[in-house]
PDB file with one MODEL, atoms N, CA, C and O in Angstrom:
MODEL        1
ATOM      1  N   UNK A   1     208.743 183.739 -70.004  1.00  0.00           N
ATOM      2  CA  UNK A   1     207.313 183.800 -70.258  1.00  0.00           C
ATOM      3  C   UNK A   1     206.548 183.627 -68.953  1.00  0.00           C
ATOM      4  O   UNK A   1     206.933 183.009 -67.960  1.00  0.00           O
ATOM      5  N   UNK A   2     205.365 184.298 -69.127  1.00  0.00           N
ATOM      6  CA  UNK A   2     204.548 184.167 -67.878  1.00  0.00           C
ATOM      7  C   UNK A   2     203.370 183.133 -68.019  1.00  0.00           C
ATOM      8  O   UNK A   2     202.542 183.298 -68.915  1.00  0.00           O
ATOM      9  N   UNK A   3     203.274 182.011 -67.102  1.00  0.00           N
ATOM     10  CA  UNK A   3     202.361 181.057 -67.313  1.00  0.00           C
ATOM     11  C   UNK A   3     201.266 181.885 -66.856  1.00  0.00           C
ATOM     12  O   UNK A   3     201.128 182.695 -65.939  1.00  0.00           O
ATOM     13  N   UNK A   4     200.492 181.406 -67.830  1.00  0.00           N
ATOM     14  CA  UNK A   4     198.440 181.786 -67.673  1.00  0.00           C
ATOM     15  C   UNK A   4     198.312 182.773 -68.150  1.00  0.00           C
ATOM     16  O   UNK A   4     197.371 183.353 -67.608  1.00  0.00           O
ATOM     17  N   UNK A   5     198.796 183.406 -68.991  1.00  0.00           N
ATOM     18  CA  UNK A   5     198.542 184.474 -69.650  1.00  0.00           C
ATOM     19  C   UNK A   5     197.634 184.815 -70.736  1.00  0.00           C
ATOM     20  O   UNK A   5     197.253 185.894 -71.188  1.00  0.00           O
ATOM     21  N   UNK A   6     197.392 183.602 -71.033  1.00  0.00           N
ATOM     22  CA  UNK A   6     196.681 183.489 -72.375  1.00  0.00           C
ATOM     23  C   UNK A   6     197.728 183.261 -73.923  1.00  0.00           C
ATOM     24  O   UNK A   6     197.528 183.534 -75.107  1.00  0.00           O
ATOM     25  N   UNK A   7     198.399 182.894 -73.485  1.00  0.00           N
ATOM     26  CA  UNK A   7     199.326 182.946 -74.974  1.00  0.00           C
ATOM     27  C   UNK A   7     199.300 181.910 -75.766  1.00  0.00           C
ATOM     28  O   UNK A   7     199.884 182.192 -76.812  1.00  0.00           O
ATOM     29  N   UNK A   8     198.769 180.503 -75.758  1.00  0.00           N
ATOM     30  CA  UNK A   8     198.043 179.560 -75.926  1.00  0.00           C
ATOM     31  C   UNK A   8     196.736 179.972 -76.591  1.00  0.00           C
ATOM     32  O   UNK A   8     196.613 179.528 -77.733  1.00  0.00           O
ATOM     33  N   UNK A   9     195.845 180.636 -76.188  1.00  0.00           N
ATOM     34  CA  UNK A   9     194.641 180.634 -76.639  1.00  0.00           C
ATOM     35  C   UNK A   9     195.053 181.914 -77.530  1.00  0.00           C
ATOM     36  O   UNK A   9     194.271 181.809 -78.475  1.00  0.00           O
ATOM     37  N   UNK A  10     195.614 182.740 -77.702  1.00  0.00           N
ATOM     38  CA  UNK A  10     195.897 183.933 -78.296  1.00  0.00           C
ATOM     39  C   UNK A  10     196.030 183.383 -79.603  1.00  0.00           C
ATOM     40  O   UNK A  10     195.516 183.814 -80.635  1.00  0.00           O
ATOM     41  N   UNK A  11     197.105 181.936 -79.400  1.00  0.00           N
ATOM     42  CA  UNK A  11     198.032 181.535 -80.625  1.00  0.00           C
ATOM     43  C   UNK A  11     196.593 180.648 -81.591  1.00  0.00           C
ATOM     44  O   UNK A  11     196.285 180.604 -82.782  1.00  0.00           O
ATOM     45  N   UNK A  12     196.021 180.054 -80.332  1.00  0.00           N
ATOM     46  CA  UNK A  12     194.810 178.927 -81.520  1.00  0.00           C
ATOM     47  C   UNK A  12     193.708 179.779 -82.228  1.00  0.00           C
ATOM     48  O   UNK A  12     193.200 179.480 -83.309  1.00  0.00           O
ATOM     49  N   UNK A  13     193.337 181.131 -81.305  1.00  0.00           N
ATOM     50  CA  UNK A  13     192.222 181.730 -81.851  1.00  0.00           C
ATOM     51  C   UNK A  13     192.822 182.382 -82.935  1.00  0.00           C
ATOM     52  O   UNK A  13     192.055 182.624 -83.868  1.00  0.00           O
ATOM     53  N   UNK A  14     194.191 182.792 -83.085  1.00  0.00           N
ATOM     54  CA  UNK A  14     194.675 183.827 -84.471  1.00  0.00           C
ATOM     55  C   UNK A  14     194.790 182.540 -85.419  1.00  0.00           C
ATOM     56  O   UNK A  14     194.164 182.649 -86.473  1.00  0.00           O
ATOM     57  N   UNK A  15     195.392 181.501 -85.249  1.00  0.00           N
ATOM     58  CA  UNK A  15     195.743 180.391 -86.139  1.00  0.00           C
ATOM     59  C   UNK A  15     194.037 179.678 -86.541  1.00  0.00           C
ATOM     60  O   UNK A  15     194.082 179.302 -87.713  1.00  0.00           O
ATOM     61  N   UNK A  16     193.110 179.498 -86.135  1.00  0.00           N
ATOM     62  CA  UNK A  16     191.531 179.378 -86.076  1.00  0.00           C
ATOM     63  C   UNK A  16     190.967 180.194 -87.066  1.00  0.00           C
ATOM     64  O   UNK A  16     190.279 179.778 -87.998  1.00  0.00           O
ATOM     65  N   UNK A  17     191.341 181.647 -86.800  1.00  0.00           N
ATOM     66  CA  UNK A  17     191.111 183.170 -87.832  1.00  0.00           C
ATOM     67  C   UNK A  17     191.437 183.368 -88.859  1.00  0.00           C
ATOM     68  O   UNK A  17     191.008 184.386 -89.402  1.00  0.00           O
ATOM     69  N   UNK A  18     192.317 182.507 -89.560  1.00  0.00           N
ATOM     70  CA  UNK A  18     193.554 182.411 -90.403  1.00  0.00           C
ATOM     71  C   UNK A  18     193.001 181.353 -91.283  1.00  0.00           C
ATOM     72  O   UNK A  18     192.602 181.581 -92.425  1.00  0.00           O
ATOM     73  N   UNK A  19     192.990 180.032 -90.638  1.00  0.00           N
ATOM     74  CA  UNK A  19     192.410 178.712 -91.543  1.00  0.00           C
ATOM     75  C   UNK A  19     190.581 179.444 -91.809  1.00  0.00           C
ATOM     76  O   UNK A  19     190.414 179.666 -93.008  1.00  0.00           O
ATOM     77  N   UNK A  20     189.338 179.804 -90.958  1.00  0.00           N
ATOM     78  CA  UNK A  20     188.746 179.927 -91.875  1.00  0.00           C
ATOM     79  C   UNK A  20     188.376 180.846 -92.617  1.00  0.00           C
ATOM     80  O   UNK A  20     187.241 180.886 -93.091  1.00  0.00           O
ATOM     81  N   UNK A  21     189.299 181.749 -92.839  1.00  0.00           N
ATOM     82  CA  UNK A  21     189.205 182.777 -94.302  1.00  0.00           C
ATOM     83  C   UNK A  21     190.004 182.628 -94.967  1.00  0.00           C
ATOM     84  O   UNK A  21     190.403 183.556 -95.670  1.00  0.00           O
ATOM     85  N   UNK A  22     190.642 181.208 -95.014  1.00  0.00           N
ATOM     86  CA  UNK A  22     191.671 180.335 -95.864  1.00  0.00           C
ATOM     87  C   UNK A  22     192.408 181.585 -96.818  1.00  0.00           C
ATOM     88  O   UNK A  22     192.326 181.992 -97.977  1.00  0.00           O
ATOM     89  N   UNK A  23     193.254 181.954 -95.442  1.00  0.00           N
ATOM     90  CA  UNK A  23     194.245 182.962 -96.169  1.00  0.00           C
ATOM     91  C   UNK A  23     195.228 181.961 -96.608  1.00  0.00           C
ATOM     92  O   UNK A  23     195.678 182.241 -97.719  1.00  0.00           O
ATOM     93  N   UNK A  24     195.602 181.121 -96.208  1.00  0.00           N
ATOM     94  CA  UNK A  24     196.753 180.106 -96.761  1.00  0.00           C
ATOM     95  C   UNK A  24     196.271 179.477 -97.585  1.00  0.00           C
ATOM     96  O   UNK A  24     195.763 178.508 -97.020  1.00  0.00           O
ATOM     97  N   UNK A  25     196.028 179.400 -99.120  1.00  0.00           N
ATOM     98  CA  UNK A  25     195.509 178.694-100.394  1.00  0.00           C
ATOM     99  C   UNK A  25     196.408 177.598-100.167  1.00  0.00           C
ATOM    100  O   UNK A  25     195.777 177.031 -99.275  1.00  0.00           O
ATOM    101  N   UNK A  26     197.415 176.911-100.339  1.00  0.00           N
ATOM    102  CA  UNK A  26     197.755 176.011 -99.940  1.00  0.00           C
ATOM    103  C   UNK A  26     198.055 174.247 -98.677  1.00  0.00           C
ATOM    104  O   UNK A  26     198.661 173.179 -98.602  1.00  0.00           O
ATOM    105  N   UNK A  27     196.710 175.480 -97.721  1.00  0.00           N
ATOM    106  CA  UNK A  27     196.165 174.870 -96.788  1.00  0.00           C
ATOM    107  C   UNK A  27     197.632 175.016 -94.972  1.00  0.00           C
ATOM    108  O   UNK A  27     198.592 175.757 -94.760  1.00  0.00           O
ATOM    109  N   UNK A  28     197.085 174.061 -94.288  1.00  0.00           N
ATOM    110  CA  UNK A  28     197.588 174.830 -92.870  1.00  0.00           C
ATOM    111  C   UNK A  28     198.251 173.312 -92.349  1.00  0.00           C
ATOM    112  O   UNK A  28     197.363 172.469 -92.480  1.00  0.00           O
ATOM    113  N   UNK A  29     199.135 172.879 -91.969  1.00  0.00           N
ATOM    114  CA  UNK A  29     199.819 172.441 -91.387  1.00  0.00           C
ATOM    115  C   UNK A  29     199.516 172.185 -89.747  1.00  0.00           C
ATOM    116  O   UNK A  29     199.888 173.095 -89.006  1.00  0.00           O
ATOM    117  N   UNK A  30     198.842 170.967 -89.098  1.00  0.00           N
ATOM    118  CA  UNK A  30     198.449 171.444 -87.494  1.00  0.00           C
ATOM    119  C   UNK A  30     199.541 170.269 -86.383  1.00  0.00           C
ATOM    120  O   UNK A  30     199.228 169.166 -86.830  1.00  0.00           O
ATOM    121  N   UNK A  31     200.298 170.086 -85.557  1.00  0.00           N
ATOM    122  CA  UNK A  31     201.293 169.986 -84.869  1.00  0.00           C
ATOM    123  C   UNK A  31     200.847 169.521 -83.524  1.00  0.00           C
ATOM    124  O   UNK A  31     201.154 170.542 -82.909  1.00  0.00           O
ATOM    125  N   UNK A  32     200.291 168.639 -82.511  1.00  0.00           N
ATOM    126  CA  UNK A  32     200.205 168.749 -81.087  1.00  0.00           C
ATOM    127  C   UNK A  32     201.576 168.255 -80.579  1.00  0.00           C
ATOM    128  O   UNK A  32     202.177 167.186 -80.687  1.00  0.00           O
ATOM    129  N   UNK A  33     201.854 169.480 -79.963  1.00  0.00           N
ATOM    130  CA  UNK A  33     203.056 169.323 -79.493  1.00  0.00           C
ATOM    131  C   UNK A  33     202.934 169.138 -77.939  1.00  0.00           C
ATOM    132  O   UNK A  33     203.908 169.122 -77.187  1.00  0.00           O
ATOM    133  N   UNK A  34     201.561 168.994 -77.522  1.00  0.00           N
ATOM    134  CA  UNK A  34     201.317 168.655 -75.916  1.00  0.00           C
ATOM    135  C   UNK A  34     202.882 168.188 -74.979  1.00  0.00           C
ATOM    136  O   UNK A  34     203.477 168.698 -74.030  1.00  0.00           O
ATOM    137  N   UNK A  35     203.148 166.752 -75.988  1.00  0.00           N
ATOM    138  CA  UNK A  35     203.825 166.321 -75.585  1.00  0.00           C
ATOM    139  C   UNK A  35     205.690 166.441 -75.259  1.00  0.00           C
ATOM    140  O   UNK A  35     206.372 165.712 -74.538  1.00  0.00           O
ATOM    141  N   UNK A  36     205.985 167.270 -75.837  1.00  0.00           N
ATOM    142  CA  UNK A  36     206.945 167.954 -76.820  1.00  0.00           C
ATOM    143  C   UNK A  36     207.792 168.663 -75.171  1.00  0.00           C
ATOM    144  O   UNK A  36     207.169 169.458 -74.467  1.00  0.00           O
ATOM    145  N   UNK A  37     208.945 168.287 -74.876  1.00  0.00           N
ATOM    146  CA  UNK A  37     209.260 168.224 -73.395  1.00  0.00           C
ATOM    147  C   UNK A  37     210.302 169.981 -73.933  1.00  0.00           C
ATOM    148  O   UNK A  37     210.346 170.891 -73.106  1.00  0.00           O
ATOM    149  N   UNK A  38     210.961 170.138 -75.240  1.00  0.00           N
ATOM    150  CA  UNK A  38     211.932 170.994 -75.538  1.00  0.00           C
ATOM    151  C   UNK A  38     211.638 171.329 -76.802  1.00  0.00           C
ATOM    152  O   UNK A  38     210.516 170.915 -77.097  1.00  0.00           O
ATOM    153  N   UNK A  39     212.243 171.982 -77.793  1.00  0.00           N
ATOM    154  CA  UNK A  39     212.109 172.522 -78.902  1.00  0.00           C
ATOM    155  C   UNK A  39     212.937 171.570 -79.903  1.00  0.00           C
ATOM    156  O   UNK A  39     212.869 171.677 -81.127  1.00  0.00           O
ATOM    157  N   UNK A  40     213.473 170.928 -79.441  1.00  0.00           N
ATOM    158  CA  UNK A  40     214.144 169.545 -80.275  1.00  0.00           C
ATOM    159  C   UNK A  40     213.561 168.376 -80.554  1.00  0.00           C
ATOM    160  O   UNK A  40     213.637 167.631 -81.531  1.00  0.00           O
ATOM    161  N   UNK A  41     212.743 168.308 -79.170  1.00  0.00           N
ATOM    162  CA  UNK A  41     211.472 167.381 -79.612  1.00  0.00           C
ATOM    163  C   UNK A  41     210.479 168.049 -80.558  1.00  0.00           C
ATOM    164  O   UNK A  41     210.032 167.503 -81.567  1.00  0.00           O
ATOM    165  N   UNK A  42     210.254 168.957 -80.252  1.00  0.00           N
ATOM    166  CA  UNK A  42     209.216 169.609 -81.666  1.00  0.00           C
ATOM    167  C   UNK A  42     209.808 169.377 -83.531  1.00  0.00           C
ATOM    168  O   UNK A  42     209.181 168.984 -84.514  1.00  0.00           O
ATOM    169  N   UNK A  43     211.704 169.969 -83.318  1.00  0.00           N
ATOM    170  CA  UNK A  43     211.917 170.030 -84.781  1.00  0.00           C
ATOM    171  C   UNK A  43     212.019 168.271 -85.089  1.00  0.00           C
ATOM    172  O   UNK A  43     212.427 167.809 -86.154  1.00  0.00           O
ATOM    173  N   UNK A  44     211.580 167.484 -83.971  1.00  0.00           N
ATOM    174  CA  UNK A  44     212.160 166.296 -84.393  1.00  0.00           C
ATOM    175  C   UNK A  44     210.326 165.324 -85.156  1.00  0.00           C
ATOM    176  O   UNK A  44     210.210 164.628 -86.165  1.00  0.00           O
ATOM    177  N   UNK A  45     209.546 165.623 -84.401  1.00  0.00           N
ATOM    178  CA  UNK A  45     208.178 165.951 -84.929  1.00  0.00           C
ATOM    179  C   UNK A  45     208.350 166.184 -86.073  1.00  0.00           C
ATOM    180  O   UNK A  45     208.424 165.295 -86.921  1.00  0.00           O
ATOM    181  N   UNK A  46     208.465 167.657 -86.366  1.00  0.00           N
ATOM    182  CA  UNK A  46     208.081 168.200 -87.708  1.00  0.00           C
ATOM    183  C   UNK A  46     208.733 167.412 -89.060  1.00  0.00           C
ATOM    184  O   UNK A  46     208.107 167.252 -90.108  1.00  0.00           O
ATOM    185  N   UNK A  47     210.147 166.945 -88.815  1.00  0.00           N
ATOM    186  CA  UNK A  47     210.610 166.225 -89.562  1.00  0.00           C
ATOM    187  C   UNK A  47     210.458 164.926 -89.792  1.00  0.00           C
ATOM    188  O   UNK A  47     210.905 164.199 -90.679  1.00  0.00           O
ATOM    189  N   UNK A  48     209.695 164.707 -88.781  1.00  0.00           N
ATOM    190  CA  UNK A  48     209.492 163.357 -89.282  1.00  0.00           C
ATOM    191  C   UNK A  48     207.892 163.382 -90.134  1.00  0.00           C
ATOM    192  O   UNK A  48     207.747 162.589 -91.064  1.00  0.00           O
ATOM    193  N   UNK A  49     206.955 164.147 -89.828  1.00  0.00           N
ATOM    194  CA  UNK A  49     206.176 164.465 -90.486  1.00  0.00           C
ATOM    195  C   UNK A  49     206.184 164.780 -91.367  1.00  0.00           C
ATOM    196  O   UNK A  49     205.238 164.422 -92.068  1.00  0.00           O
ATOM    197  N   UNK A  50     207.319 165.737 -92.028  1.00  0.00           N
ATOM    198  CA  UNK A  50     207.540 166.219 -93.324  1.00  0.00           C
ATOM    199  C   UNK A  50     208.193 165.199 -94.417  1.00  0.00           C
ATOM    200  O   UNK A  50     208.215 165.259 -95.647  1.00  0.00           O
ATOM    201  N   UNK A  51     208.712 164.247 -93.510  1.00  0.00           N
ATOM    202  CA  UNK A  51     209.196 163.151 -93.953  1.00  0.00           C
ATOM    203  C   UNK A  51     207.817 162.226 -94.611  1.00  0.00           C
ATOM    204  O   UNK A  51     207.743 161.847 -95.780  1.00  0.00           O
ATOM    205  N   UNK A  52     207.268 162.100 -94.041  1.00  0.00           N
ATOM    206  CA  UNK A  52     205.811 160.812 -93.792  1.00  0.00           C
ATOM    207  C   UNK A  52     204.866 161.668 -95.116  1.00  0.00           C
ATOM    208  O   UNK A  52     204.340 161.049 -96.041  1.00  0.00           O
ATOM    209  N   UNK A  53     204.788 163.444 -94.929  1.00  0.00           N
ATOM    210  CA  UNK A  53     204.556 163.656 -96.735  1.00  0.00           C
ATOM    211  C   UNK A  53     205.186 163.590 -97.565  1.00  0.00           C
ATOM    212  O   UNK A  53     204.741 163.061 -98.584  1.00  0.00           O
ATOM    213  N   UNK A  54     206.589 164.118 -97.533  1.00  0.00           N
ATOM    214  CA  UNK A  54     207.276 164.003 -99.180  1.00  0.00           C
ATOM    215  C   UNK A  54     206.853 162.228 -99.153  1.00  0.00           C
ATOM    216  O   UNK A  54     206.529 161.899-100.295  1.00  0.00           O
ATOM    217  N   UNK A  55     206.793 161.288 -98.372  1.00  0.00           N
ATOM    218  CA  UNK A  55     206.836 160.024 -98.958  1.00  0.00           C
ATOM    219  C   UNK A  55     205.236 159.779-100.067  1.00  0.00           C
ATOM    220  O   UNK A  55     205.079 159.252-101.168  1.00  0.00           O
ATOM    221  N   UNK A  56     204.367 160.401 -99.182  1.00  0.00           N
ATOM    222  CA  UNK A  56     202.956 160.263 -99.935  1.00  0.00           C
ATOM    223  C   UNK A  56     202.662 160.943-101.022  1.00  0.00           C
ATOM    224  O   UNK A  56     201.910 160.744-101.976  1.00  0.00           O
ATOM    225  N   UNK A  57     203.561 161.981-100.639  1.00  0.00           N
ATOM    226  CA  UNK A  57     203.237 162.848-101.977  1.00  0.00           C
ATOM    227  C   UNK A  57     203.926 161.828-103.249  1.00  0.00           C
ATOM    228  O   UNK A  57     203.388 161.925-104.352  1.00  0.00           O
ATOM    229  N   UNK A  58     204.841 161.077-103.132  1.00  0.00           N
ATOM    230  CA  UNK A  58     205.914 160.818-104.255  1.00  0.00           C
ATOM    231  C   UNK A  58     204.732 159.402-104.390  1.00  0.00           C
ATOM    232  O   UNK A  58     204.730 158.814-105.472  1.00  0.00           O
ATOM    233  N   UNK A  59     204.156 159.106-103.729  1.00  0.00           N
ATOM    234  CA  UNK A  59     203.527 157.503-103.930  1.00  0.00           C
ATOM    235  C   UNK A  59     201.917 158.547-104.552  1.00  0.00           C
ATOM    236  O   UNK A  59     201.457 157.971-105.537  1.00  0.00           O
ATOM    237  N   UNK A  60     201.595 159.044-104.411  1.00  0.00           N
ATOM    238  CA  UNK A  60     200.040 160.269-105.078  1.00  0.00           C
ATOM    239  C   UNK A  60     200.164 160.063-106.471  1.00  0.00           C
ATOM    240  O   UNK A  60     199.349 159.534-107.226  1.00  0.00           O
ATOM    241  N   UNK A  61     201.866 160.797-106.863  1.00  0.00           N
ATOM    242  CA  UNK A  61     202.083 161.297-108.263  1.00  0.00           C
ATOM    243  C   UNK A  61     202.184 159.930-108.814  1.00  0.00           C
ATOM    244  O   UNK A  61     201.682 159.755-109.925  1.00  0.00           O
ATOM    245  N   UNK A  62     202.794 158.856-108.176  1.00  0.00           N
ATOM    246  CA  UNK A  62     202.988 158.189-109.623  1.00  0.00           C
ATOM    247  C   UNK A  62     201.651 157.279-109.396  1.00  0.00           C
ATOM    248  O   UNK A  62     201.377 156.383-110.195  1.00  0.00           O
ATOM    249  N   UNK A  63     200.876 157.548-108.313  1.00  0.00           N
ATOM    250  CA  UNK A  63     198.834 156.461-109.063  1.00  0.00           C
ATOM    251  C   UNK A  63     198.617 157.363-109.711  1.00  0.00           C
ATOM    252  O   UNK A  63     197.700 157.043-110.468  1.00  0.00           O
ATOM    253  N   UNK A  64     199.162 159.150-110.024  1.00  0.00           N
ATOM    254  CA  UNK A  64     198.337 159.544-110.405  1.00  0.00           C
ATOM    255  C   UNK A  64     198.856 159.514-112.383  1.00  0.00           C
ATOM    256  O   UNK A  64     198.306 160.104-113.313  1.00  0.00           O
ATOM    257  N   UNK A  65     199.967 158.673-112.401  1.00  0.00           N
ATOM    258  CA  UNK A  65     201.154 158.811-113.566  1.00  0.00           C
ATOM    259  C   UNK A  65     200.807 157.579-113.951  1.00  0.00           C
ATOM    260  O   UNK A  65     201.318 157.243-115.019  1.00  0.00           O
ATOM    261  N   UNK A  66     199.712 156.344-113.151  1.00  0.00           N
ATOM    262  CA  UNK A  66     199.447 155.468-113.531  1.00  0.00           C
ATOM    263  C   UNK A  66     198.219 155.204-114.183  1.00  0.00           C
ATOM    264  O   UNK A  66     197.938 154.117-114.688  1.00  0.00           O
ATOM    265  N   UNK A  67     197.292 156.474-114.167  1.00  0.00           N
ATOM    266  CA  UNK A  67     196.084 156.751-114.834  1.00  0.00           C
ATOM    267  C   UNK A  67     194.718 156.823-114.024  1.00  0.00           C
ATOM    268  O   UNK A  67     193.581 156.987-114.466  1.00  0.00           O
ATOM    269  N   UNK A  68     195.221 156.625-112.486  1.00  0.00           N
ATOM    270  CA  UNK A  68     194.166 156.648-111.482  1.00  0.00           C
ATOM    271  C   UNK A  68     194.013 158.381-110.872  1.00  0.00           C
ATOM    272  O   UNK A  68     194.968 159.052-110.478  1.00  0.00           O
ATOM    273  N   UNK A  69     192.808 158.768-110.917  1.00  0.00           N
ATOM    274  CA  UNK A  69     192.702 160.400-110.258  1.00  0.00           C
ATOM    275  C   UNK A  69     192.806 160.235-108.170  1.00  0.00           C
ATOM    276  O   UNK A  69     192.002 159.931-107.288  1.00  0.00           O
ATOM    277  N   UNK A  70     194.020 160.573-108.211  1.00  0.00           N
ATOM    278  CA  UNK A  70     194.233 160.567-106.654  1.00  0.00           C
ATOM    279  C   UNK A  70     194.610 162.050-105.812  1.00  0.00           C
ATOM    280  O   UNK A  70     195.589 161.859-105.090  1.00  0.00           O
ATOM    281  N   UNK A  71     194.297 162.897-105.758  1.00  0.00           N
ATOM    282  CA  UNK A  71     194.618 164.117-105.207  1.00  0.00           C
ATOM    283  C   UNK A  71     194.402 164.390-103.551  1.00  0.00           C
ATOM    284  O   UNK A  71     193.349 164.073-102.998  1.00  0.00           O
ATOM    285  N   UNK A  72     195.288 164.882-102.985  1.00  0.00           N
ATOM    286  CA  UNK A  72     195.840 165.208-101.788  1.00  0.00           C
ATOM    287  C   UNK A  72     196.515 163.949-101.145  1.00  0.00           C
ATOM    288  O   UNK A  72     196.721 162.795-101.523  1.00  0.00           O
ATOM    289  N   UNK A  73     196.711 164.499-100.279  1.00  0.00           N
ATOM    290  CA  UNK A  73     197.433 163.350 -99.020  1.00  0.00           C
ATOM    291  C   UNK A  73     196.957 162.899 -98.384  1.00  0.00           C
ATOM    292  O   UNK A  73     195.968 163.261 -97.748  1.00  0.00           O
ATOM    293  N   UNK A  74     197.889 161.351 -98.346  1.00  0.00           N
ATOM    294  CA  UNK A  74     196.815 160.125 -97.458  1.00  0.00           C
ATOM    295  C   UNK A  74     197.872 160.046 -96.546  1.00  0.00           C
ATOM    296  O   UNK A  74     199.070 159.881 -96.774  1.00  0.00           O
ATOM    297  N   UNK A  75     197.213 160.201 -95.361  1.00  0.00           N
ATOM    298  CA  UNK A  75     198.057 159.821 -93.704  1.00  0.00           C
ATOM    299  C   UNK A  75     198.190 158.454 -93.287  1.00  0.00           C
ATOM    300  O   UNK A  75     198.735 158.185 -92.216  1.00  0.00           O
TER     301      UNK A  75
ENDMDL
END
């Protein structure tokens, strides 16, 4: 890859274009991977994030199995 190319801003303005004509009904997923030295550090991110929702999601359903109205995810 060629640094300064714009491929960075290419990626936020199409991903920007995308969230607001909320083509994804299920909503968008956002990642700073600033820090992120390899691509192992990234899948190691994502999983732990994906981790940190299935947990909220499973703690949502049952306030919401307990008679309290709780919808979406709490970080």
């Amino acid at each position: 890859m060629i640094p300064g190319t714009g491929k960075s801003s290419l990626l936020r303005n199409l991903t920007n274009h995308i969230f607001e004509r909320n083509l994804y009904k299920n909503g968008v997923l956002y990642f700073n991977l600033n820090k992120c030295q390899n691509a192992s550090n990234a899948f190691e991110i994502l999983i732990r994030y994906l981790n940190s929702f299935k947990k909220n999601l499973i703690r949502n359903s049952q306030k919401t199995k307990s008679g309290r109205n709780n919808y979406g995810y709490e970080p």
